[in-house]
N, CA, C and O of each residue as an XYZ file, in Angstrom:
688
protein
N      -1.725     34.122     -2.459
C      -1.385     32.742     -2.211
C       0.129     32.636     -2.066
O       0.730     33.263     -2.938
N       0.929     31.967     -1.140
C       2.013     31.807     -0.755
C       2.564     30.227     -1.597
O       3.733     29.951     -1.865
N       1.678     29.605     -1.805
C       2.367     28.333     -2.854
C       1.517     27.018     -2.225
O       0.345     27.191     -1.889
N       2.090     25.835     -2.096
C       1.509     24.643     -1.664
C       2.026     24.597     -0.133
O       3.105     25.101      0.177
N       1.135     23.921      0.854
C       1.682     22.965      1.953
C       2.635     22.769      2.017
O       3.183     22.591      0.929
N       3.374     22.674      3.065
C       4.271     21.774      3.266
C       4.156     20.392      3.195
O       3.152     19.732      3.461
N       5.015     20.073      2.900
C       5.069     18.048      2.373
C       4.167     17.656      3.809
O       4.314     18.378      4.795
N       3.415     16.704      3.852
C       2.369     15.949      5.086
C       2.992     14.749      4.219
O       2.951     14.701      2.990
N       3.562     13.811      5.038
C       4.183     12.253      4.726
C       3.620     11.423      6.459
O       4.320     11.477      7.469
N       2.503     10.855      6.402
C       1.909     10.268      7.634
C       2.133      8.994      7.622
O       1.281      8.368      6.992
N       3.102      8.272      8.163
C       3.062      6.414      7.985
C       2.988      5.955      9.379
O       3.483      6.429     10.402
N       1.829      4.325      9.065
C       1.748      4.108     10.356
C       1.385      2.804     10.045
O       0.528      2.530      9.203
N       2.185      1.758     10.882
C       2.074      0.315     10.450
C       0.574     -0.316     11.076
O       0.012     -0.053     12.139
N       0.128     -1.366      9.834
C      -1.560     -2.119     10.445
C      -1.019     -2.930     10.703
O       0.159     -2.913     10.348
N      -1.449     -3.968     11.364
C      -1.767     -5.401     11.998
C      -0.274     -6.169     11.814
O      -0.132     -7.163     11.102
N       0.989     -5.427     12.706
C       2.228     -5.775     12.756
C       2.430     -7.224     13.016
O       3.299     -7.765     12.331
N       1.827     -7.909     13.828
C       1.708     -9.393     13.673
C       0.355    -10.007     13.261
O      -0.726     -9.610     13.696
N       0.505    -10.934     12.452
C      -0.656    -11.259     11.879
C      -0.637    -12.689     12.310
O       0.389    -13.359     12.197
N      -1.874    -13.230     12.857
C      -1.610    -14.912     13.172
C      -2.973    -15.439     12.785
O      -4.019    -14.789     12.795
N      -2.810    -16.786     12.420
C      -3.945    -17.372     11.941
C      -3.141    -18.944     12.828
O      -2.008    -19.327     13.120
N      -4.588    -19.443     12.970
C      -4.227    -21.335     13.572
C      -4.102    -22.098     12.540
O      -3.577    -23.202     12.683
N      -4.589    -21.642     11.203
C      -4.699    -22.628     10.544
C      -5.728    -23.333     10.328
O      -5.670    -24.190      9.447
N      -6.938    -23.141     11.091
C      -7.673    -23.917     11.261
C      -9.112    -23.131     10.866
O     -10.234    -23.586     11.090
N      -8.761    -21.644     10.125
C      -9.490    -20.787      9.904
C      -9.586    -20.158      8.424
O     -10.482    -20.380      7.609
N      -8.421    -19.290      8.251
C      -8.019    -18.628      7.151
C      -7.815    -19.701      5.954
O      -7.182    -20.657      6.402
N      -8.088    -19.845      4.789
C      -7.689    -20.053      3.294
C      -6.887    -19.072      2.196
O      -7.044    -17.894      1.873
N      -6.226    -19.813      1.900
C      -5.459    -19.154      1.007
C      -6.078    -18.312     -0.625
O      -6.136    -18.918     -1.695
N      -6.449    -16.946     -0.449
C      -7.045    -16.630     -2.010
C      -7.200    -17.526     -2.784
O      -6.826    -18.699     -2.789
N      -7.919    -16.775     -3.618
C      -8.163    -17.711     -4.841
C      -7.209    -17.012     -5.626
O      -6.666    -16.022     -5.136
N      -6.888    -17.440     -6.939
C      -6.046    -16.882     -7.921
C      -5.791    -15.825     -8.487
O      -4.697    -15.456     -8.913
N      -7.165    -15.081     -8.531
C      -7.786    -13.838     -8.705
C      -7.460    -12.644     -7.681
O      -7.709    -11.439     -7.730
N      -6.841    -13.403     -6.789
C      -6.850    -12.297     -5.539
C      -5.214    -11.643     -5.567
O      -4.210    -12.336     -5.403
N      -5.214    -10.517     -5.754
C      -3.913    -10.451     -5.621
C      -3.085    -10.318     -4.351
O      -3.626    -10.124     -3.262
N      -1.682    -10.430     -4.509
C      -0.584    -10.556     -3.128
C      -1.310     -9.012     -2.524
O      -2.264     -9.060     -1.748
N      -0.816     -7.892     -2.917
C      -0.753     -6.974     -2.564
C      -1.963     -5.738     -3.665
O      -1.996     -5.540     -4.880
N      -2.834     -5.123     -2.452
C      -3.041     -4.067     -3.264
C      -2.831     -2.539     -2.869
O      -2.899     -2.247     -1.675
N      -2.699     -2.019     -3.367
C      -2.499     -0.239     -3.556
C      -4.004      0.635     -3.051
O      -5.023      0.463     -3.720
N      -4.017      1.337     -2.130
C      -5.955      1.596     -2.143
C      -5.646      2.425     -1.433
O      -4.814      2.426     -0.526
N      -6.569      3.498     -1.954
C      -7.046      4.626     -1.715
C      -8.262      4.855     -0.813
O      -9.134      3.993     -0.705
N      -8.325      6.349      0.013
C      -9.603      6.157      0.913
C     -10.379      6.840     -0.505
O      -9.613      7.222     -1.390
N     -11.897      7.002     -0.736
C     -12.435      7.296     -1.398
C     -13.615      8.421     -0.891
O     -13.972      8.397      0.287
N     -14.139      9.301     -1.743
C     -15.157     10.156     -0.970
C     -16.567      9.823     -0.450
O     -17.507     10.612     -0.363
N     -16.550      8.307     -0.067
C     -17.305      7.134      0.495
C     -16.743      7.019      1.558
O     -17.469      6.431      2.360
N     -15.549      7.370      2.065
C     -14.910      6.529      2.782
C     -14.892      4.860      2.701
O     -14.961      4.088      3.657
N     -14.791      4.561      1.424
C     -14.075      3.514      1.359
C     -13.068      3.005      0.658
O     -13.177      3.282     -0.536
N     -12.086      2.339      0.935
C     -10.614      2.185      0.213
C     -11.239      0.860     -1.090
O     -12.021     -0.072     -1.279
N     -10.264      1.629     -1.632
C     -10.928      1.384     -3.594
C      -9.166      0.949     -3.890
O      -8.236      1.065     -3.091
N      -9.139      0.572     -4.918
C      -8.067      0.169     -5.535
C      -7.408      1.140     -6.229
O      -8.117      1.508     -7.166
N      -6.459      1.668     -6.192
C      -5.279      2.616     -7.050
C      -5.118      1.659     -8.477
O      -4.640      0.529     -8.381
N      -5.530      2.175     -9.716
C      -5.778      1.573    -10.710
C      -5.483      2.777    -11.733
O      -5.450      3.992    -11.542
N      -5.249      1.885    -13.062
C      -5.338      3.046    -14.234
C      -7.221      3.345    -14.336
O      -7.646      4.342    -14.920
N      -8.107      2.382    -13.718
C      -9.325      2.539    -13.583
C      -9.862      3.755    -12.757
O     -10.975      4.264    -12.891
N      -8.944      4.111    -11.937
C      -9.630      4.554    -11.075
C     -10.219      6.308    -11.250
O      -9.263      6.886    -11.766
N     -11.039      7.046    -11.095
C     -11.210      8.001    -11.507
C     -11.285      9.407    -10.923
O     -12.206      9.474    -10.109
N     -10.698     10.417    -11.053
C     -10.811     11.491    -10.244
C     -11.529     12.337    -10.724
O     -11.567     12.585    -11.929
N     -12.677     13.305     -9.244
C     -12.957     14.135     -9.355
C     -12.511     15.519     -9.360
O     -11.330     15.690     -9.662
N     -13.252     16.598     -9.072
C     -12.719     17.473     -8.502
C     -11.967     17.910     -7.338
O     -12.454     17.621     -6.244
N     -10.805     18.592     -7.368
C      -9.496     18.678     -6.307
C      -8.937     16.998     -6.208
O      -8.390     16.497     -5.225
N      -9.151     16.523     -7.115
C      -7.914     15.267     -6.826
C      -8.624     14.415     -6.191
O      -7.950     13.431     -5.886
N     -10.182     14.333     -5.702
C     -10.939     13.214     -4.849
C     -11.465     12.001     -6.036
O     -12.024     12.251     -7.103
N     -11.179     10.921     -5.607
C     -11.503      9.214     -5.923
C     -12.727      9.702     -6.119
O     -13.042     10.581     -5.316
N     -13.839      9.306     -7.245
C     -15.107      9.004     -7.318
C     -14.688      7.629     -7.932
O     -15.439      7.883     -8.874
N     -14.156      6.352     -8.277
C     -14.709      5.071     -8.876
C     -13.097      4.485     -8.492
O     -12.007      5.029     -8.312
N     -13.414      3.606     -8.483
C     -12.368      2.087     -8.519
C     -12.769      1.406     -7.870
O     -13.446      1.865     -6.949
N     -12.558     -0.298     -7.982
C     -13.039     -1.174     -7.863
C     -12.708     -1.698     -6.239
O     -11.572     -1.434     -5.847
N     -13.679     -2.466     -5.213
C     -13.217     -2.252     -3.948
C     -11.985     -3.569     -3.883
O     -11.591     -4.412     -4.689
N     -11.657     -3.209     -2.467
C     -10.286     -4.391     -1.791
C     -10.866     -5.671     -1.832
O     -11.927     -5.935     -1.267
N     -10.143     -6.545     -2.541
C     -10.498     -7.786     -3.034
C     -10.278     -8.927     -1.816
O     -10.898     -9.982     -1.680
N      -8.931     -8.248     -0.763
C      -8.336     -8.927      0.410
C      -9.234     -8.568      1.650
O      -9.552     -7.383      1.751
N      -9.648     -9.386      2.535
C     -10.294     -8.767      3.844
C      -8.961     -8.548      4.793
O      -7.939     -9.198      5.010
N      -9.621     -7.036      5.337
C      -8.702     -6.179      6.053
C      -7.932     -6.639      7.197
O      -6.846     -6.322      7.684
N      -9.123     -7.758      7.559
C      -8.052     -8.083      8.866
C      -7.335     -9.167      8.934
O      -7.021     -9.884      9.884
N      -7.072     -9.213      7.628
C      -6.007    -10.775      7.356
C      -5.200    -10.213      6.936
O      -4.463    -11.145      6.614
N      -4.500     -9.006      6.539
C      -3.631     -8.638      5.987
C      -2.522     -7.369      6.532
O      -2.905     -6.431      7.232
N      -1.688     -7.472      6.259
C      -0.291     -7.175      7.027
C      -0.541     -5.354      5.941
O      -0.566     -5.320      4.710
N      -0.666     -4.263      6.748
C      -0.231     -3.062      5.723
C       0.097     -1.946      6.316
O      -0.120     -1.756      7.513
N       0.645     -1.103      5.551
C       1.126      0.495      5.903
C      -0.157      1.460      5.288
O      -0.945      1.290      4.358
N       0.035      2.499      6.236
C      -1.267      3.174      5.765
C      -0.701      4.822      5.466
O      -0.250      5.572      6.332
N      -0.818      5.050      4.414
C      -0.063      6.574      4.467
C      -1.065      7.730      4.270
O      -2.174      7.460      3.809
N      -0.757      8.955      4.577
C      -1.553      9.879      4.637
C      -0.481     11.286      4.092
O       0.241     11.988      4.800
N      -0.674     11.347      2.811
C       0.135     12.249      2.071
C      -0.281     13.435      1.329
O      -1.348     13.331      0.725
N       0.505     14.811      1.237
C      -0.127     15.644      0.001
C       0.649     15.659     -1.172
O       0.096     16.351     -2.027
N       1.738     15.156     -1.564
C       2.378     15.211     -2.284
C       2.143     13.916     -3.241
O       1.420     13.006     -2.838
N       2.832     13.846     -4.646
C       2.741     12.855     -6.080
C       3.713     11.838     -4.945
O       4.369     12.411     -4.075
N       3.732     10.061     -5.067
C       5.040      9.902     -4.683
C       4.667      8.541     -5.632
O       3.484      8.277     -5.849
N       5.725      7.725     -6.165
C       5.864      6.865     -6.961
C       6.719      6.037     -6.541
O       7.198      6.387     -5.463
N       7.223      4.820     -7.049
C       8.312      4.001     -6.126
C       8.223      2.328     -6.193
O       7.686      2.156     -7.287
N       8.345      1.646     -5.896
C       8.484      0.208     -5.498
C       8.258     -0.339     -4.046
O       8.868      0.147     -3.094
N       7.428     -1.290     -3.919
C       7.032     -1.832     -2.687
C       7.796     -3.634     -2.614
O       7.193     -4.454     -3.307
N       8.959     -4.131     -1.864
C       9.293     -5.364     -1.858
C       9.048     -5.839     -0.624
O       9.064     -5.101      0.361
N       8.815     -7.039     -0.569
C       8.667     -8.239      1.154
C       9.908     -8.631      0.732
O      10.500     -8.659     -0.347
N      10.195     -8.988      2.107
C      11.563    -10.226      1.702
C      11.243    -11.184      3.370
O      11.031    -10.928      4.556
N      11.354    -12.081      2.682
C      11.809    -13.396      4.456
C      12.902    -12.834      5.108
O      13.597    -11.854      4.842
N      12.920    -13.711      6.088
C      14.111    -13.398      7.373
C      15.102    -13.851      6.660
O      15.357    -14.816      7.380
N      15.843    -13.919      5.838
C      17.349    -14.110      5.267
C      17.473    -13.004      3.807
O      18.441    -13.028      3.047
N      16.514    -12.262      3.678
C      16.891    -11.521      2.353
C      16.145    -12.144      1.111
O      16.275    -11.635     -0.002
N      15.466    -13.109      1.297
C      14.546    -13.223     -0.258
C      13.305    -12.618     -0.530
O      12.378    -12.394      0.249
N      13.424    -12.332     -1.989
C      12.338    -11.241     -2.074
C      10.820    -12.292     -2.221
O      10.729    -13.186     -3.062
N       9.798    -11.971     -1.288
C       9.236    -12.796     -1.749
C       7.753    -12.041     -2.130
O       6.673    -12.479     -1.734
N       7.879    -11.071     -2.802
C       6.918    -10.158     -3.342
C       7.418     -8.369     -4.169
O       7.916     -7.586     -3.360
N       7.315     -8.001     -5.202
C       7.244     -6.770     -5.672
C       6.293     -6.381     -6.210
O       5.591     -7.095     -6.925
N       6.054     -5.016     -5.945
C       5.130     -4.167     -6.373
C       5.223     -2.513     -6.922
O       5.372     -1.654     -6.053
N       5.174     -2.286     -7.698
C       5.417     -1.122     -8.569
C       3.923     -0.263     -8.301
O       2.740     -0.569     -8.446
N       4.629      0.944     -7.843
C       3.756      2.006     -7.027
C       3.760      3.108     -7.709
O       3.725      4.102     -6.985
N       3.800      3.406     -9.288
C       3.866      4.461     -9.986
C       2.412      4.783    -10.163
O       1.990      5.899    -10.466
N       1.669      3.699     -9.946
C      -0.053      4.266    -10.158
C      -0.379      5.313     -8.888
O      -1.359      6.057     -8.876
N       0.388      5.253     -8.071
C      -0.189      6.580     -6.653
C      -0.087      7.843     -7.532
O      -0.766      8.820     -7.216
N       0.843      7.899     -8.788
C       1.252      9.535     -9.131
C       0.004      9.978     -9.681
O      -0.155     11.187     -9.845
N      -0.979      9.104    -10.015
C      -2.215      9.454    -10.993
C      -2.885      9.906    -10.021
O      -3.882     10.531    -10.383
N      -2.673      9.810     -8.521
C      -4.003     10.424     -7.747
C      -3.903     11.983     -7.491
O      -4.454     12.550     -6.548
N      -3.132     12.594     -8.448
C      -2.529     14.352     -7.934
C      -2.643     14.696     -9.417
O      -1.613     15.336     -9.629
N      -3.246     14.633    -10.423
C      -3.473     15.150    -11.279
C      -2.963     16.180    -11.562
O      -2.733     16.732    -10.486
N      -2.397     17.248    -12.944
C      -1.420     17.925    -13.179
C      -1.580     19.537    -12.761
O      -2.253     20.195    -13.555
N      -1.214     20.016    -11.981
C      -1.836     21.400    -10.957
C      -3.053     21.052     -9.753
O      -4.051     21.713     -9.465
N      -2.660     20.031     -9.303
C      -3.561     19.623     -7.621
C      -2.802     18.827     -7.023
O      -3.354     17.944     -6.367
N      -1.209     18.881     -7.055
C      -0.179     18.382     -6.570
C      -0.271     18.507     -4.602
O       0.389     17.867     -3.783
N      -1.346     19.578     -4.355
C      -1.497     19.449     -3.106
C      -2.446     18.963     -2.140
O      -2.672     18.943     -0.930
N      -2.915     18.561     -3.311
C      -4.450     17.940     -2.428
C      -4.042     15.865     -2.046
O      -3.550     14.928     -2.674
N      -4.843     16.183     -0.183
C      -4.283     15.048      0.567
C      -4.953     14.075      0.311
O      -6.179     14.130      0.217
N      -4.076     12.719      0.109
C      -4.911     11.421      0.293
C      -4.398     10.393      1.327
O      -3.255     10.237      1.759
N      -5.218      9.919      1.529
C      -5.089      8.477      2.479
C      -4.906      7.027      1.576
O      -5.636      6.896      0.594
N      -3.987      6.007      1.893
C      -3.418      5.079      0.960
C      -2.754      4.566      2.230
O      -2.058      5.052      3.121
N      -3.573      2.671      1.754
C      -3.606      1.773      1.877
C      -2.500      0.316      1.185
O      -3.089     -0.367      0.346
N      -1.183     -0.073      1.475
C      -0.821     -0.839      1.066
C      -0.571     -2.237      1.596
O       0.380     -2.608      2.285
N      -1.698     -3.014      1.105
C      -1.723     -4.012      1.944
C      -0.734     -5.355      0.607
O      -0.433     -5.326     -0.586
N      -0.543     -6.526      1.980
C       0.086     -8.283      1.911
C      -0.816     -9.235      2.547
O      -1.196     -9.304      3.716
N      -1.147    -10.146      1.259
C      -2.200    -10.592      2.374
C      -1.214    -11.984      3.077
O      -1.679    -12.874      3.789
N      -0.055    -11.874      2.727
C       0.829    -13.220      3.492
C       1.484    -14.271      2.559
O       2.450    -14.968      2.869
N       0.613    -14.298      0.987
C       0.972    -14.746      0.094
C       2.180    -14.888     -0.793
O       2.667    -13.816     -1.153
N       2.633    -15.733     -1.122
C       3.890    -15.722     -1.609
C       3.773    -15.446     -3.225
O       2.735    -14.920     -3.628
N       4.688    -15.747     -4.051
C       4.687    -15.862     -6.005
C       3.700    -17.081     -6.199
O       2.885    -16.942     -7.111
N       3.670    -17.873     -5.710
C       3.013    -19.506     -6.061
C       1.429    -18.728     -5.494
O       0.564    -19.422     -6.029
N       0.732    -17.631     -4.676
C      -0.635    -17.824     -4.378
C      -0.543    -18.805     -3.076
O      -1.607    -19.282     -2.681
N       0.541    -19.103     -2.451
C      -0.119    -19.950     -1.223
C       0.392    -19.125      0.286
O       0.908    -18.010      0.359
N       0.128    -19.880      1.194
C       0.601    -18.315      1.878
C       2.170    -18.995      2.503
O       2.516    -20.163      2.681
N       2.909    -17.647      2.731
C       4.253    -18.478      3.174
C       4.652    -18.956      4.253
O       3.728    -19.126      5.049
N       6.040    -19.362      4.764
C       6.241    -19.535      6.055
C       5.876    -18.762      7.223
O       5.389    -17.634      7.146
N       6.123    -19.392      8.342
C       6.011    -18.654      9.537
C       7.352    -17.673      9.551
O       8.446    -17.970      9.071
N       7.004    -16.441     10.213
C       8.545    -15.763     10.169
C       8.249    -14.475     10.148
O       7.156    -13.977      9.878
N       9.240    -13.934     10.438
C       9.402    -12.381     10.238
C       9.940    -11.745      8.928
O      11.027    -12.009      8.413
N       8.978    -10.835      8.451
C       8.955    -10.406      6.594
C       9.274     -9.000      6.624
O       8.888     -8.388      7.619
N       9.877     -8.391      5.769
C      10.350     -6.788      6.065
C       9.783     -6.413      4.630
O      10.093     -6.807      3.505
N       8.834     -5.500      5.089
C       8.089     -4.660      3.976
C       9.053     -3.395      3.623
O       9.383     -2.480      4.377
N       9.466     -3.639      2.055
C      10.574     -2.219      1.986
C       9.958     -1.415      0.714
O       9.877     -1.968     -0.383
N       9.564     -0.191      0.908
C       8.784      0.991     -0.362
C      10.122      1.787     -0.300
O      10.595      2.229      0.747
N      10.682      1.921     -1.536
C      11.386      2.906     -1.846
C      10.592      3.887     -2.483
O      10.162      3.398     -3.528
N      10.128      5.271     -2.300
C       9.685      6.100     -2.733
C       9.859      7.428     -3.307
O      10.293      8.275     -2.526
N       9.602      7.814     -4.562
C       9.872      9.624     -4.764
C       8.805     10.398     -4.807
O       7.913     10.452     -5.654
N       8.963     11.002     -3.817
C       7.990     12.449     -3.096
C       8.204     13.670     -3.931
O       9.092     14.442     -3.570
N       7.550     13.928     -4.933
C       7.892     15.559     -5.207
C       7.465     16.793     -4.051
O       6.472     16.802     -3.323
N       8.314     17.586     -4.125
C       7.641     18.743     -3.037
C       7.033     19.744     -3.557
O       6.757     20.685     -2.813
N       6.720     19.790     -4.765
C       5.984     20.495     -5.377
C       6.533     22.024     -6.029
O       5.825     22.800     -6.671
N       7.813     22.197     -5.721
C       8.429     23.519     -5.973
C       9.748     22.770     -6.747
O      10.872     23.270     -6.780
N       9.359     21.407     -7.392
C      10.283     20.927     -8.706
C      11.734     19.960     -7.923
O      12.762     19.539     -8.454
N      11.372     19.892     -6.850
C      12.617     18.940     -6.092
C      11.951     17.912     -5.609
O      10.891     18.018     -4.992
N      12.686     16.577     -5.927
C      12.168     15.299     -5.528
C      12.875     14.850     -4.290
O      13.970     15.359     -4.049
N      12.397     13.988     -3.506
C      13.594     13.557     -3.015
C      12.930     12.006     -2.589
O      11.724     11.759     -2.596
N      13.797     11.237     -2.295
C      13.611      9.973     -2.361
C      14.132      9.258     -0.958
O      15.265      9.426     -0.506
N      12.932      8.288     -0.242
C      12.529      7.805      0.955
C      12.605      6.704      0.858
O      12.127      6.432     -0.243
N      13.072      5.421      1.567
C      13.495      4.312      1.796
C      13.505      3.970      3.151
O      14.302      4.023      4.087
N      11.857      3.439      2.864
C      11.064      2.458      4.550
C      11.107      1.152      4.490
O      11.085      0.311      3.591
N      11.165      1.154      5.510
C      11.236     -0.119      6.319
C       9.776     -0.204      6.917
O       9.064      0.800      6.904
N       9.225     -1.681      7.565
C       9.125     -2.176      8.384
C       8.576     -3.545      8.780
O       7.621     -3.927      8.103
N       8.984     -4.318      9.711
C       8.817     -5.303     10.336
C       7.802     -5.701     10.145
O       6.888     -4.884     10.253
N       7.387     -7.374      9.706
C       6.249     -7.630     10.012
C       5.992     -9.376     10.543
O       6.549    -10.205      9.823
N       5.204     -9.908     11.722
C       5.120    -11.134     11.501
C       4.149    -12.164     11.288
O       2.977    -12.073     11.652
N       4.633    -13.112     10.713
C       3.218    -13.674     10.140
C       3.463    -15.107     10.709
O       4.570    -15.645     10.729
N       2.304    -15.666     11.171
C       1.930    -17.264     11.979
C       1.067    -17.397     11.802
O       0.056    -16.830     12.218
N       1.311    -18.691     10.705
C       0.731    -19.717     10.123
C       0.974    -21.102      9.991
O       1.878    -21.770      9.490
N      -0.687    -21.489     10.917
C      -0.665    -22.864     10.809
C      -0.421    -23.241     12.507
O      -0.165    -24.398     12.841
N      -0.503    -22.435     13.237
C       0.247    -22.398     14.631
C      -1.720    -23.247     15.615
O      -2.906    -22.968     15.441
N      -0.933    -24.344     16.615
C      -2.380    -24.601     16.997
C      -2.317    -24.683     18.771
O      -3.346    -24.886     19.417
């Protein structure tokens, strides 16, 4: 055996503009959160990144609870990684306010301690929602994950994404 993979870091933006008339979509209920963390599962279906969530053998999802947000209302990045990576996920409006954080240290639990190389697929979705639960202005929102990638041979190094997103609401 020669060691692990090389780092696989796959990002690729979902549903870059998101529009609703208004005359369709409702705003969650309370229960629903802004943003969730989700994993593909050995169902193929994306489950929630949780202290719930449970691994099998080689690092594969058998349990967590499914996406509470429907998929096609919601603004997300979809990554496809072999490496631990941990980090912070912020929105901000078109002038710099943050109008969402999210703490991404639960992804490190999906690489369990010696299966640092086994790949997953991860889901981070917005469903448009602001701190108050209602959804926000019309406008352009910049999704920013600062992240640390171990490479598995004890060096971290740390990634800071961007990207664009727009959301129209209420438009008739």
């Amino acid at each position: 055996m020669f060691g692990l993979r090389p780092i696989e870091f796959v990002i690729q933006q979902i549903h870059p503009m998101l529009v609703d008339k208004g005359d369709v979509w409702t705003e969650p209920g309370p229960g629903v959160p802004q943003t969730e963390v989700l994993v593909l599962d050995g169902s193929n279906n994306w489950v929630k990144v949780d202290n719930a969530t449970q691994l099998g053998a080689g690092g594969s999802v058998v349990g967590g609870a499914p996406a509470q947000n429907d998929s096609s209302h919601v603004m997300a990045v979809y990554l496809r990684l072999n490496r631990p990576v941990s980090g912070e996920l912020f929105v901000y409006d078109n002038i710099g306010v943050s109008v969402l954080h999210q703490d991404l240290s639960a992804l490190a639990a999906l690489w369990p301690k010696g299966d640092e190389d086994a790949m997953h697929e991860v889901r981070i979705t917005w469903n448009g929602t602001g701190p108050n639960g209602k959804f926000v202005d019309t406008g352009i929102y910049l999704m920013r994950a600062v992240v640390k990638v171990n490479d598995g041979a004890g060096h971290l190094y740390y990634k800071n994404l961007l990207w664009k997103y727009g959301w129209l609401h209420g438009a008739n």
